[in-house]
Each structure stands twice: as structure tokens, then as C-alpha cells.
PyMOL Python script that loads the backbone (N, CA, C, O; Angstrom):
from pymol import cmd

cmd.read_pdbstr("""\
ATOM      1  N   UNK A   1      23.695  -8.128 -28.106  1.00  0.00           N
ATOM      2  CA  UNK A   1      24.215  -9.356 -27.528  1.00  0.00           C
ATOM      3  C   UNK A   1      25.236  -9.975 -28.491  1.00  0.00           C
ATOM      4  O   UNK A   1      25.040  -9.926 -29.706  1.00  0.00           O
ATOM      5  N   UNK A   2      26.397 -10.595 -27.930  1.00  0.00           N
ATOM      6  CA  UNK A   2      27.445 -11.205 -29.176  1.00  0.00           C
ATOM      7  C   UNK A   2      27.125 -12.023 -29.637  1.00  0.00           C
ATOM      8  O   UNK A   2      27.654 -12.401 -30.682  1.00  0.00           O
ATOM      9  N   UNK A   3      25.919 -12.788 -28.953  1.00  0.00           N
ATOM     10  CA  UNK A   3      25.580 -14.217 -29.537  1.00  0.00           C
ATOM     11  C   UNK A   3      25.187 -13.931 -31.189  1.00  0.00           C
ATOM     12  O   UNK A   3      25.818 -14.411 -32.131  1.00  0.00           O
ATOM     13  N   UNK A   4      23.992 -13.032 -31.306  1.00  0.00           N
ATOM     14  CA  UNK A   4      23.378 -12.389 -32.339  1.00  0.00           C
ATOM     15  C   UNK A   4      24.258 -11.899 -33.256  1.00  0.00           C
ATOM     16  O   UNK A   4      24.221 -12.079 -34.474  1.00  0.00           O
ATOM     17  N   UNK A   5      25.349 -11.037 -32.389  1.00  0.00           N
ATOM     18  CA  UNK A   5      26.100 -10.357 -33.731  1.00  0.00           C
ATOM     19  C   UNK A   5      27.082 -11.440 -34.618  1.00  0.00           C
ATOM     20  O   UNK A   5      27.131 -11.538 -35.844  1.00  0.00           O
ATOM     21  N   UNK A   6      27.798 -12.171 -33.665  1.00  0.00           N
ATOM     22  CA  UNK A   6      28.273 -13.307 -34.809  1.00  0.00           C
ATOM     23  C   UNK A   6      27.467 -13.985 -35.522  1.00  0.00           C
ATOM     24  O   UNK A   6      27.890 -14.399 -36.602  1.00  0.00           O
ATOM     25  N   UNK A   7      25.819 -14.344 -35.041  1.00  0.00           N
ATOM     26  CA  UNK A   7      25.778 -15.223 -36.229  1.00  0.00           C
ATOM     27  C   UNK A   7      25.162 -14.594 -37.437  1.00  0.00           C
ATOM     28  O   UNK A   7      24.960 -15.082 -38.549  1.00  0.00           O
ATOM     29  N   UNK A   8      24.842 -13.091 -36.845  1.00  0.00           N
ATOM     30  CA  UNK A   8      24.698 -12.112 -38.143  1.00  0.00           C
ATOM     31  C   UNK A   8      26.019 -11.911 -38.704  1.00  0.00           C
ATOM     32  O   UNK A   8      25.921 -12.018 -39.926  1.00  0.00           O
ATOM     33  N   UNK A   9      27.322 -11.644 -38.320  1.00  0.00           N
ATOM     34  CA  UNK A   9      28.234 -11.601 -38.683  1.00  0.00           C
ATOM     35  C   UNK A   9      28.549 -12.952 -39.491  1.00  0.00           C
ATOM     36  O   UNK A   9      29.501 -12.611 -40.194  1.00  0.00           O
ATOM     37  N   UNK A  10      28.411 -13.629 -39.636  1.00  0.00           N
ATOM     38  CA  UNK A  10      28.622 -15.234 -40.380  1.00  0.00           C
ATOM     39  C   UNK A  10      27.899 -15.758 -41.380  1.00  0.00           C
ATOM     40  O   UNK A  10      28.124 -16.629 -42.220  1.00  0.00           O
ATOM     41  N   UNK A  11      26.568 -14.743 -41.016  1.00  0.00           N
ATOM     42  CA  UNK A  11      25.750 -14.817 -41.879  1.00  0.00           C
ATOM     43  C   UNK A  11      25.646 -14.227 -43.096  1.00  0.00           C
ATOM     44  O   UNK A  11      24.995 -14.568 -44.084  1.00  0.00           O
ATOM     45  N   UNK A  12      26.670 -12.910 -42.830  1.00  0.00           N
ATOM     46  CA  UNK A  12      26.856 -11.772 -44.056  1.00  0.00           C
ATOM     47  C   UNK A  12      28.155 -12.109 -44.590  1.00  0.00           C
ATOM     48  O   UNK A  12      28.536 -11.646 -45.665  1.00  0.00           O
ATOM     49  N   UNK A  13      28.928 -12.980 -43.813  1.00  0.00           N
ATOM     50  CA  UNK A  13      29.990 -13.448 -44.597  1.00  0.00           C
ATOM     51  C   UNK A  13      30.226 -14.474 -45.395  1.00  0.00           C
ATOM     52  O   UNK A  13      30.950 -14.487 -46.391  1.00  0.00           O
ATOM     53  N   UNK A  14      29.476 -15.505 -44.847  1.00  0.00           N
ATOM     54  CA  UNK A  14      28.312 -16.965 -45.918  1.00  0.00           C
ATOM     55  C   UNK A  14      27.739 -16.468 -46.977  1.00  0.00           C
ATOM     56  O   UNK A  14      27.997 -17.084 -48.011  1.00  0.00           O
ATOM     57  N   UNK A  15      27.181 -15.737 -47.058  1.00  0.00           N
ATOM     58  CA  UNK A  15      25.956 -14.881 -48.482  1.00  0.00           C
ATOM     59  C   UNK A  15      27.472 -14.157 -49.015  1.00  0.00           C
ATOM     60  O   UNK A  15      27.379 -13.674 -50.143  1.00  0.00           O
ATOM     61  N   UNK A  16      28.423 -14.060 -48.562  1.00  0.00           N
ATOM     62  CA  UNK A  16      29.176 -12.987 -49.717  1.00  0.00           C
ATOM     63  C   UNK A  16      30.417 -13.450 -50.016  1.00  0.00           C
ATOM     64  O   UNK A  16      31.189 -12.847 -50.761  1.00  0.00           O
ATOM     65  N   UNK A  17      30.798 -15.086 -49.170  1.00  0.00           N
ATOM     66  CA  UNK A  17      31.601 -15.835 -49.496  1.00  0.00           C
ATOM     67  C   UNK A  17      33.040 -15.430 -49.039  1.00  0.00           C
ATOM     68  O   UNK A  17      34.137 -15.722 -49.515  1.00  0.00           O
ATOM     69  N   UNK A  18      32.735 -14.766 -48.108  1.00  0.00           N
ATOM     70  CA  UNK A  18      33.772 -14.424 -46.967  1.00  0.00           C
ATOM     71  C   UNK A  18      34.349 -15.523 -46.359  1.00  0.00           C
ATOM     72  O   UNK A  18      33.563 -16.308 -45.829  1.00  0.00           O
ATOM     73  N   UNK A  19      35.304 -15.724 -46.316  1.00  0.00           N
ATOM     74  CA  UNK A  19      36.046 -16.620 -44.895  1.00  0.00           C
ATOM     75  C   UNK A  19      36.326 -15.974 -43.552  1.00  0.00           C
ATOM     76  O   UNK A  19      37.208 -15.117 -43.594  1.00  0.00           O
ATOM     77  N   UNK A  20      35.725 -16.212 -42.273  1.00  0.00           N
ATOM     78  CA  UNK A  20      36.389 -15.514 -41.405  1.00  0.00           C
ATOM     79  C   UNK A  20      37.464 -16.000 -40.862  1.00  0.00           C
ATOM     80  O   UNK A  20      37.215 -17.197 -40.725  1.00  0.00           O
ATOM     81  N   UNK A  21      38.437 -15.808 -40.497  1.00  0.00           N
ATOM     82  CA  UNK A  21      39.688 -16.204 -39.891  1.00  0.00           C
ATOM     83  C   UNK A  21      40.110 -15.387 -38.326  1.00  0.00           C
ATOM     84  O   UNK A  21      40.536 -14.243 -38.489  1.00  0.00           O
ATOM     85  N   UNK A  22      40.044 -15.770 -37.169  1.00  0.00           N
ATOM     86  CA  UNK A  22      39.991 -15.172 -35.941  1.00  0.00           C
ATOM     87  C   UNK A  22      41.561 -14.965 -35.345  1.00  0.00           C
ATOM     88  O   UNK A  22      41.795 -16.072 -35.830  1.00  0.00           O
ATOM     89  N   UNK A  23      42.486 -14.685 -34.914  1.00  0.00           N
ATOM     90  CA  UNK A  23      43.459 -14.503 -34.020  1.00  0.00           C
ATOM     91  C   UNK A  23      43.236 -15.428 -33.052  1.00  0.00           C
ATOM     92  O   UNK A  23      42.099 -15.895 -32.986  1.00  0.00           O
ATOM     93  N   UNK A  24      44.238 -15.877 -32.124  1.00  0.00           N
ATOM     94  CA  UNK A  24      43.687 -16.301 -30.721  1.00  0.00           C
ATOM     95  C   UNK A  24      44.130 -15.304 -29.867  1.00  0.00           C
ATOM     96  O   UNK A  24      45.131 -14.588 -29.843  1.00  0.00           O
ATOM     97  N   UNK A  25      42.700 -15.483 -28.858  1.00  0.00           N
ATOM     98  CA  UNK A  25      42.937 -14.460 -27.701  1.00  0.00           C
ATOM     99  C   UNK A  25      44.600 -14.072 -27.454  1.00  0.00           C
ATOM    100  O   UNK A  25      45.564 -14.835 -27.397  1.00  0.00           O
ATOM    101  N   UNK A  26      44.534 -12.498 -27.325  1.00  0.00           N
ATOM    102  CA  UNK A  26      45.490 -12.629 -25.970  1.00  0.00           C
ATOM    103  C   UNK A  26      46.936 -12.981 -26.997  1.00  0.00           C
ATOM    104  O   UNK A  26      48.090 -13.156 -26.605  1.00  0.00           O
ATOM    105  N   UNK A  27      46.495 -13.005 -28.189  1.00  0.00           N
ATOM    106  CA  UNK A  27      47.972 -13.325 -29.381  1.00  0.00           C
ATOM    107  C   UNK A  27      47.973 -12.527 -30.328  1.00  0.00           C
ATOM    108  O   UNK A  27      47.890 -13.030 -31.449  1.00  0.00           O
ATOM    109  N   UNK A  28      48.072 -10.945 -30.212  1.00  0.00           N
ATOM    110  CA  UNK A  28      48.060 -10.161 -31.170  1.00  0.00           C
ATOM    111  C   UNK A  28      48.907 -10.524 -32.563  1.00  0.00           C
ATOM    112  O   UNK A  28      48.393 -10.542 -33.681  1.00  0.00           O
ATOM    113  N   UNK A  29      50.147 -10.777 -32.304  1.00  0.00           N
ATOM    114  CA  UNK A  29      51.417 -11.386 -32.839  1.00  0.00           C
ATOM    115  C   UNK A  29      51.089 -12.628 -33.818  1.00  0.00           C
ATOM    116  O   UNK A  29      51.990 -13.287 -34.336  1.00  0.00           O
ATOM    117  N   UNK A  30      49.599 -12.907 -34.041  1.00  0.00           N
ATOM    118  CA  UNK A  30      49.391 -14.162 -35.049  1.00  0.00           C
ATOM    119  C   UNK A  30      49.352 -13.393 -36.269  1.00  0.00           C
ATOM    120  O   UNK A  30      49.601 -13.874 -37.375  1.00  0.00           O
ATOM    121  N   UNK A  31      49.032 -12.179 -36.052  1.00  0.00           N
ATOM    122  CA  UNK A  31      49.184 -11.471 -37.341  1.00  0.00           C
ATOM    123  C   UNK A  31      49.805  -9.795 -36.821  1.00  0.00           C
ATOM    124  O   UNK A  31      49.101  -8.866 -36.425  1.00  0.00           O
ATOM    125  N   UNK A  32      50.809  -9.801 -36.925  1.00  0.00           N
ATOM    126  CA  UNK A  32      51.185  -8.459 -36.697  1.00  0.00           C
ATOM    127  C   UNK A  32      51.367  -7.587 -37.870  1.00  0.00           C
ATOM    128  O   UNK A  32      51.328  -6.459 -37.379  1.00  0.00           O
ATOM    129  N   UNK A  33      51.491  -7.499 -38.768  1.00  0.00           N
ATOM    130  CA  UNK A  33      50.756  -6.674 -39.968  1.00  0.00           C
ATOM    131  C   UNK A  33      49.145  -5.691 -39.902  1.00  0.00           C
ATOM    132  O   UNK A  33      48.905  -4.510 -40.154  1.00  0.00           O
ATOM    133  N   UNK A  34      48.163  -6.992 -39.379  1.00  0.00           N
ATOM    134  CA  UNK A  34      47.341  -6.528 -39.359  1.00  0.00           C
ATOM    135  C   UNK A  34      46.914  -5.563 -37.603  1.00  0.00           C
ATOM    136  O   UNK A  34      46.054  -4.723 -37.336  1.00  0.00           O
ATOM    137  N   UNK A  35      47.604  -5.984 -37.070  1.00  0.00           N
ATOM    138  CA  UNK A  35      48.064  -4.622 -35.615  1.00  0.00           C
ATOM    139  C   UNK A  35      48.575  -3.830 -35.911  1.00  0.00           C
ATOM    140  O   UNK A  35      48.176  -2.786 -35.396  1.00  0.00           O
ATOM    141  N   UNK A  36      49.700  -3.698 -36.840  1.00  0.00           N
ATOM    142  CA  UNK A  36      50.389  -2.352 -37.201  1.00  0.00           C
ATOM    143  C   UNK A  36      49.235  -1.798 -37.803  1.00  0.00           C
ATOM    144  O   UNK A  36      48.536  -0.871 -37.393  1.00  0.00           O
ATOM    145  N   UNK A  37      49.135  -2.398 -38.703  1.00  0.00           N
ATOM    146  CA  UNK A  37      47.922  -1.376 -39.461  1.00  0.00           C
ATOM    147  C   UNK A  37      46.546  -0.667 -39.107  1.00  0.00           C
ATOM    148  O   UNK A  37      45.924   0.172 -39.759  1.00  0.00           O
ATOM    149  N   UNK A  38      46.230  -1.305 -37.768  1.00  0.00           N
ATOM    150  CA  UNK A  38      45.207  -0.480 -36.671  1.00  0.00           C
ATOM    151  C   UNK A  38      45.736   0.473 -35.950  1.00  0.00           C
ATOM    152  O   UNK A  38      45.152   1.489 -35.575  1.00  0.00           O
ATOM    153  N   UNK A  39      47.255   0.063 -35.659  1.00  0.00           N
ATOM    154  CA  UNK A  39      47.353   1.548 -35.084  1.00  0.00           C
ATOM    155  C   UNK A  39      47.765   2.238 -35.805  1.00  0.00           C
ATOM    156  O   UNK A  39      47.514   3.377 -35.411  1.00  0.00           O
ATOM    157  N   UNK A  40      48.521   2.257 -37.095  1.00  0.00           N
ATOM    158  CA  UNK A  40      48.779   3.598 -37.931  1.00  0.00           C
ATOM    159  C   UNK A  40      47.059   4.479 -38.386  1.00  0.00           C
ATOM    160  O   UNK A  40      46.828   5.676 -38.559  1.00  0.00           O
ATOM    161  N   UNK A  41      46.306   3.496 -38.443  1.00  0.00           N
ATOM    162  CA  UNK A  41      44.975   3.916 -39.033  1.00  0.00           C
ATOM    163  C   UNK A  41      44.282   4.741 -37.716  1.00  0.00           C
ATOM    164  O   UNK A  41      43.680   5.777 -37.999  1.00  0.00           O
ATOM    165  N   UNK A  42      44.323   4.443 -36.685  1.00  0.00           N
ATOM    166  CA  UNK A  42      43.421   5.022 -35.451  1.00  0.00           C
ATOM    167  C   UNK A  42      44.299   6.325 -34.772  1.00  0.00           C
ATOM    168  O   UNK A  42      43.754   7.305 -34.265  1.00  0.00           O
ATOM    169  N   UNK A  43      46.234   6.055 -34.905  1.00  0.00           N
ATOM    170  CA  UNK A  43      46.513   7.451 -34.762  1.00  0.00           C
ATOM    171  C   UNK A  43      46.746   8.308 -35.982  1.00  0.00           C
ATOM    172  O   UNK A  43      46.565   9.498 -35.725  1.00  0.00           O
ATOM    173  N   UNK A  44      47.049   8.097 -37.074  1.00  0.00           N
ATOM    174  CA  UNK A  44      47.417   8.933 -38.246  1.00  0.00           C
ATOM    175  C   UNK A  44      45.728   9.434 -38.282  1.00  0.00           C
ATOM    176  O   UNK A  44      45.487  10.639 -38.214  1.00  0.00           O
ATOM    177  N   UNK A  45      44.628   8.463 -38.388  1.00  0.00           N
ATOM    178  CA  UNK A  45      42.818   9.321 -39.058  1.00  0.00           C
ATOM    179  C   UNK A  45      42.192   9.237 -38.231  1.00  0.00           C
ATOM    180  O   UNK A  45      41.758  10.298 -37.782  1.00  0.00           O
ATOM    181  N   UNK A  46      41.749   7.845 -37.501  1.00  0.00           N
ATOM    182  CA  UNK A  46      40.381   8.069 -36.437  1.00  0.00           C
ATOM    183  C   UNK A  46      40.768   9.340 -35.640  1.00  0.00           C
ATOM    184  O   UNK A  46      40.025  10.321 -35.670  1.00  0.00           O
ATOM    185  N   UNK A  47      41.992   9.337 -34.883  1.00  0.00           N
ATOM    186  CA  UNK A  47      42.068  10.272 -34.030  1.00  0.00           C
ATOM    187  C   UNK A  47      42.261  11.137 -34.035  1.00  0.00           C
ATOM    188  O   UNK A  47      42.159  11.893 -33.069  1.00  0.00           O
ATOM    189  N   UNK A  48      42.782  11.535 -35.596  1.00  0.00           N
ATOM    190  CA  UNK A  48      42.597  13.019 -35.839  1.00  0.00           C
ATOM    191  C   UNK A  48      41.468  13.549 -36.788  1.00  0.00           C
ATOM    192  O   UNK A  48      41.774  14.591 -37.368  1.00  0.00           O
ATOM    193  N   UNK A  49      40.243  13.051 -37.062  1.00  0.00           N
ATOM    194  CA  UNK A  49      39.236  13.607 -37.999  1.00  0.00           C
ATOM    195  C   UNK A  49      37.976  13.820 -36.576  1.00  0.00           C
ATOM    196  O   UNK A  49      38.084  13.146 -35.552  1.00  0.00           O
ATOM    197  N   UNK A  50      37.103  14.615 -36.727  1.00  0.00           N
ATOM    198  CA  UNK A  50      36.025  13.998 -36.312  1.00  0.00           C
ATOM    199  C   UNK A  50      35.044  13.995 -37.768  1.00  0.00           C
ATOM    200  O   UNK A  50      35.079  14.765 -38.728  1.00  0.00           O
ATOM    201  N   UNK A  51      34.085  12.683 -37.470  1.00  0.00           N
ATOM    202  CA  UNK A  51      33.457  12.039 -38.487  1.00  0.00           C
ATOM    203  C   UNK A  51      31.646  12.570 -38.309  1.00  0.00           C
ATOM    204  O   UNK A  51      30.901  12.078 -37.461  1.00  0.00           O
ATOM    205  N   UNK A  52      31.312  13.415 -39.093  1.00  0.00           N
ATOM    206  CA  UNK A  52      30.352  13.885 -38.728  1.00  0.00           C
ATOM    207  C   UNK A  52      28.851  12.823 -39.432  1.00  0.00           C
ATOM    208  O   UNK A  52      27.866  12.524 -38.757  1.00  0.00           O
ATOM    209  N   UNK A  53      29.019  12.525 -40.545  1.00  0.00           N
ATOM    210  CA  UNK A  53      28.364  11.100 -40.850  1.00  0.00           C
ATOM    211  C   UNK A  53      28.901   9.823 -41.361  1.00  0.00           C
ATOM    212  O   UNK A  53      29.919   9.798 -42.051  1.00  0.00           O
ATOM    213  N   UNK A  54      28.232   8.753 -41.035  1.00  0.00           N
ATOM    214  CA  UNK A  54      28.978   7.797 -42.368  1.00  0.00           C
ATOM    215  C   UNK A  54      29.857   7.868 -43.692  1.00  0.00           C
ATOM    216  O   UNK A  54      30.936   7.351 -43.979  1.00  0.00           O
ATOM    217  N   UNK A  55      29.171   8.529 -44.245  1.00  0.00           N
ATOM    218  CA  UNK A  55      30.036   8.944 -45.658  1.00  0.00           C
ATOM    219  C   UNK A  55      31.016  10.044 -45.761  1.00  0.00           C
ATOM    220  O   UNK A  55      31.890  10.198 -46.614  1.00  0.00           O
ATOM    221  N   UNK A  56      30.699  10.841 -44.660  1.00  0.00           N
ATOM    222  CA  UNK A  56      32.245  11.581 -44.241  1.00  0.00           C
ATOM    223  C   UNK A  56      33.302  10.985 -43.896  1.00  0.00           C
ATOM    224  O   UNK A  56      34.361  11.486 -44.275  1.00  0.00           O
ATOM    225  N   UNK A  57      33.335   9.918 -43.195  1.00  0.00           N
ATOM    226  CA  UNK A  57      34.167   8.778 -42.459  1.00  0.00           C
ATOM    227  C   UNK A  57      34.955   7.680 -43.846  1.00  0.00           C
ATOM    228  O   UNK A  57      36.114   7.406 -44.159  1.00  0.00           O
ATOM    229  N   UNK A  58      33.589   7.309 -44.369  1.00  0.00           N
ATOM    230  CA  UNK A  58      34.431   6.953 -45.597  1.00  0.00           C
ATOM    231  C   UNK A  58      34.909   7.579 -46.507  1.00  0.00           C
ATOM    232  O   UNK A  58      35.708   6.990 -47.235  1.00  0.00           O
ATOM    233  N   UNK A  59      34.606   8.874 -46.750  1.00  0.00           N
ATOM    234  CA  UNK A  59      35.632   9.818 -47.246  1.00  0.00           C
ATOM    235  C   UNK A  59      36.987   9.762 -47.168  1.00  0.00           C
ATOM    236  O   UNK A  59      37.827   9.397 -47.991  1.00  0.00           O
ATOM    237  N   UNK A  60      37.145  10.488 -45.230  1.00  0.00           N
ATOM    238  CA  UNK A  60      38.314  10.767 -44.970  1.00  0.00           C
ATOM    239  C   UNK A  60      38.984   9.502 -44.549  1.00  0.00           C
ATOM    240  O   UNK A  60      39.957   9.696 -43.819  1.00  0.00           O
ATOM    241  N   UNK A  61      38.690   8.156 -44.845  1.00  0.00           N
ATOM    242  CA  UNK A  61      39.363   7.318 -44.335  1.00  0.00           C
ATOM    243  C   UNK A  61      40.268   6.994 -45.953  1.00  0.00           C
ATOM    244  O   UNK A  61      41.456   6.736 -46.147  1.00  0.00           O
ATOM    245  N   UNK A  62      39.095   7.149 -46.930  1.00  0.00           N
ATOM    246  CA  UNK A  62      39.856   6.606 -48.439  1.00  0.00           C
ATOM    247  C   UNK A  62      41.154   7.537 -48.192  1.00  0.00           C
ATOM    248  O   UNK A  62      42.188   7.087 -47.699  1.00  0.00           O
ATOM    249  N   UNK A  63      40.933   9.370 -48.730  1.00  0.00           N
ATOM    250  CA  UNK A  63      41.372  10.199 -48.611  1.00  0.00           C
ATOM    251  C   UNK A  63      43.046   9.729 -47.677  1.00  0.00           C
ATOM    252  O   UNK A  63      44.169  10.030 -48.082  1.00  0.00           O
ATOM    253  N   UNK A  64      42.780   9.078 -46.609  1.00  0.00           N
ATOM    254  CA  UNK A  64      43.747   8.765 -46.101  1.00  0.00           C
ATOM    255  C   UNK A  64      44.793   7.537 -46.160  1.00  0.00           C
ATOM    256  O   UNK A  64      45.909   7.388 -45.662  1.00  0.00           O
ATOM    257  N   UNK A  65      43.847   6.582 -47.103  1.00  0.00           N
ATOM    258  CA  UNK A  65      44.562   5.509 -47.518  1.00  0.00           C
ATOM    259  C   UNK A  65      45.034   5.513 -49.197  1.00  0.00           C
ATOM    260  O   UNK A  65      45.340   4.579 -49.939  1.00  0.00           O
ATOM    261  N   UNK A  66      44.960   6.762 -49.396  1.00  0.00           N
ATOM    262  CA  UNK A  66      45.455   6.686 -50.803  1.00  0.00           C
ATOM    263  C   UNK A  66      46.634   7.823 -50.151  1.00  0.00           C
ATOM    264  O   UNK A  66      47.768   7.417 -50.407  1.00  0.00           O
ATOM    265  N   UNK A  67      46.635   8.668 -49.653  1.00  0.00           N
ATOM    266  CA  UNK A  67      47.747   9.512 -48.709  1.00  0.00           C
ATOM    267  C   UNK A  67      49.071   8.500 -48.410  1.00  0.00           C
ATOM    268  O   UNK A  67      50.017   8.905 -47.734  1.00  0.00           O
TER     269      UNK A  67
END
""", "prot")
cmd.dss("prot")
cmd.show_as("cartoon", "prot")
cmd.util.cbc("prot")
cmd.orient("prot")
């Protein structure tokens, strides 16, 4: 349920002194840096690895951000 996951999500970001900062709907363009950088990341690695566990994934994701 989303209700749960944000306030677990808020909750792990409170304990670690995170700020969250949201976009508004429907306004990709409040930060377009951080859009470019989802799609270079999902077509350059997600979509070309398959990720057979967790720590494979963070492998080939470092692997790909030091690339």
C-alpha cells in the first residue's frame, strides 16, 4: 500500500537525515538532469544486463557508472 511505503520511506530518510524533495506531478522538467539520467541509466544498463541477484545488479550498475 503507498500509504505504508512513504511513511516507511520518511522514516528511513528521518533516521539518516535525508531530505526528500518531490517533482510535481506531470512536470518532469523541474529537474531535467535528473530524467536524463534515468534514461541513459535504464537504456545504456537496466535494459541491457539481466540481474540475476541483488549484488549482481549492484555490480553491473557501479561497473557502469564508472564506464
Amino acid at each position: 500500500m503507498p500509504k505504508f511505503i512513504s511513511r516507511d520511506m520518511d522514516l528511513w530518510a528521518y533516521q539518516r537525515g535525508v531530505t526528500l524533495d518531490f517533482s510535481r506531478p506531470g512536470k518532469p522538467t523541474d529537474n531535467a538532469f535528473i530524467e536524463a539520467f534515468n534514461s541513459k541509466l535504464r537504456s545504456e544498463c537496466l535494459n541491457a544486463h539481466w540481474f540475476m541477484t541483488q549484488e549482481d545488479a549492484c555490480e553491473k550498475i557501479e561497473d557502469w557508472l564508472r564506464y
